[in-house]
C-alpha positions in Angstrom: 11.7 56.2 109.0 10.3 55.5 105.8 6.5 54.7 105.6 5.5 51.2 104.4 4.7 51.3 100.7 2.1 48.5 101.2 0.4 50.9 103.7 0.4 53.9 101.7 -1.0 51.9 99.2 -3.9 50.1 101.0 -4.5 53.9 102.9 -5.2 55.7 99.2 -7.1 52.6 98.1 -9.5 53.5 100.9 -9.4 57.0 101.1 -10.3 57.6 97.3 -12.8 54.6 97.2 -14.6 54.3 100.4 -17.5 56.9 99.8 -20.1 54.7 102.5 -22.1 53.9 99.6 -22.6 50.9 97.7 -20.8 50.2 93.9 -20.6 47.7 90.9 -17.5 45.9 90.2 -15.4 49.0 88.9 -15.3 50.9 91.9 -12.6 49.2 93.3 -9.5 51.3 92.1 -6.3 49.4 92.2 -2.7 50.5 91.4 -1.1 49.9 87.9 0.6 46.5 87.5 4.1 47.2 85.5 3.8 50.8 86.3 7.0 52.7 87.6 5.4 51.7 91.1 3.8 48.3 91.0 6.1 45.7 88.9 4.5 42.8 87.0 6.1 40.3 88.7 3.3 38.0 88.9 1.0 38.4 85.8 -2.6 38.7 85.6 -3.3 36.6 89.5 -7.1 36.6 88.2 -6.3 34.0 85.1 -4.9 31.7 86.5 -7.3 31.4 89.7 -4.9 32.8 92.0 -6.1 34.2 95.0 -10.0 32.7 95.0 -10.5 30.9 97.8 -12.9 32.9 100.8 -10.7 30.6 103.7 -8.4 32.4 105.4 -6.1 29.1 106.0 -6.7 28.4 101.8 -5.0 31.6 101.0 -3.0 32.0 103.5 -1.5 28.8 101.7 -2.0 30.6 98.5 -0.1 33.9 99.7 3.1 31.4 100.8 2.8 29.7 97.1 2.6 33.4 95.4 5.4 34.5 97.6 7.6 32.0 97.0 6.9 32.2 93.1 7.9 35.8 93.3 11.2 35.0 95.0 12.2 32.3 92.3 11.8 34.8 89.5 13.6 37.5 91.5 15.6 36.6 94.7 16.3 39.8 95.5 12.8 41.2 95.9 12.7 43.5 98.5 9.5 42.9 101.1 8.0 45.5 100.3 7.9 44.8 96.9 6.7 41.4 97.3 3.7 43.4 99.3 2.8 45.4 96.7 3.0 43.0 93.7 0.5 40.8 95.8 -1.9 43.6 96.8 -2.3 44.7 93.1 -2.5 41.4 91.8 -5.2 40.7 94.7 -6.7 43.5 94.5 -7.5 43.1 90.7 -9.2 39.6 91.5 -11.6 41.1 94.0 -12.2 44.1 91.6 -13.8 41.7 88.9 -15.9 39.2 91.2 -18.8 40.3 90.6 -21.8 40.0 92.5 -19.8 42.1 95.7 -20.6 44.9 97.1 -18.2 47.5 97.7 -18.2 47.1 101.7 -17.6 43.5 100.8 -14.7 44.1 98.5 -12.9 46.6 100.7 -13.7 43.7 103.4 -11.3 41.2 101.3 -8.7 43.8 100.8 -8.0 44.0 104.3 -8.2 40.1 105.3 -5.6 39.8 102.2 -3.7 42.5 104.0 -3.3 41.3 107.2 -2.9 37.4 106.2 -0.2 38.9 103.6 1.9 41.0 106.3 1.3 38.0 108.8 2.9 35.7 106.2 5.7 38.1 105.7 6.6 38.5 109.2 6.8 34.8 109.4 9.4 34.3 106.2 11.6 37.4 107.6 12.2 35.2 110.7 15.3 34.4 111.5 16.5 30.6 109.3 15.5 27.6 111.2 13.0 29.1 112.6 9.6 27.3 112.2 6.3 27.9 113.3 4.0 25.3 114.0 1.2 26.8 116.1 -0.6 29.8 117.0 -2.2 29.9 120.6 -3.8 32.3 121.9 -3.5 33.4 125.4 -5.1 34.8 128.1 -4.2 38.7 128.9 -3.0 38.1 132.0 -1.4 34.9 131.2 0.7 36.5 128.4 1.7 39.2 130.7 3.1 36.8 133.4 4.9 35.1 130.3 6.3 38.4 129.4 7.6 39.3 133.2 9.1 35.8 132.9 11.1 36.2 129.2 12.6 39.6 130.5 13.9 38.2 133.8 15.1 35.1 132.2 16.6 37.7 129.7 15.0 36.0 126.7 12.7 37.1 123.9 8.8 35.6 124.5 9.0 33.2 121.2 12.5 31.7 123.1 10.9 31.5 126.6 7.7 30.2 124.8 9.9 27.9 122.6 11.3 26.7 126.0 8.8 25.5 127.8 6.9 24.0 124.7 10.3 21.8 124.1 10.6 20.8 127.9 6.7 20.1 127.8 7.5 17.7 125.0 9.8 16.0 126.6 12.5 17.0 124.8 
């Protein structure tokens, strides 16, 4: 199986920058944008005040936007490239703010990370599908849902989906 490119990438970001100590603004190394590994798909996301909210719901709004931008110019961009394109772009906006410290920085990376593959997962679900709410559940809760999707022989979002719509009224 091959390794996730986006991984790789995040994984040497960390490795050759995380030193426990405390840099300026260039510290932050990130990969080469229209390099043979990164394409410039999305320009320079620090112009045009891409990516610069600190809410998590703001750019997770802002990751949906830059996603689908990056499937209008190319509609056959892979996942994974749509990953990287968006880490490198991001990761160039969070190298300039000034005035953050490298914990800080590194701290952004990986809340863009996980929001990013979180939105991803969501758009590579199957068409129709729509999510409208999160919920979280109680361990044991979530296990007895679980017990119940494989003896009705379902997956848990259609035994979830289930009961939601029969909740409704519906």
């Amino acid at each position: 199986m091959r390794p996730r490119i986006g991984f790789l990438l995040a994984l040497f970001m960390l490795l050759y920058c995380s030193t426990g100590q405390s840099y300026g603004a260039d510290t932050l190394d990130c990969p080469e944008i229209g390099s043979g590994s990164v394409p410039d798909l999305i320009g320079d996301a620090s112009g045009g005040g891409l990516f610069t909210t600190d809410n998590r719901v703001d750019l997770a709004n802002e990751i949906n936007e830059a996603i689908n931008r990056l499937q209008i110019a190319n509609p056959n961009i892979s996942w994974s490239d749509v990953q990287n394109v968006l880490i490198a772009a991001y990761c160039r906006v969070v190298a300039r703010k000034s005035g953050l410290a490298a914990t800080e920085k590194w701290g952004r990376m990986r809340q863009f990370e996980s929001i990013l593959e979180r939105q991803i997962a969501a758009n590579m679900m199957p068409a129709g599908t729509l999510i409208i709410a999160n919920v979280p559940l109680p361990p044991d809760v979530y296990r007895e849902l679980k017990k119940q999707a494989v003896v009705s022989n379902q997956t848990m979002a259609q035994l979830m989906a289930a009961i939601l719509t029969r909740a409704a009224g519906k």
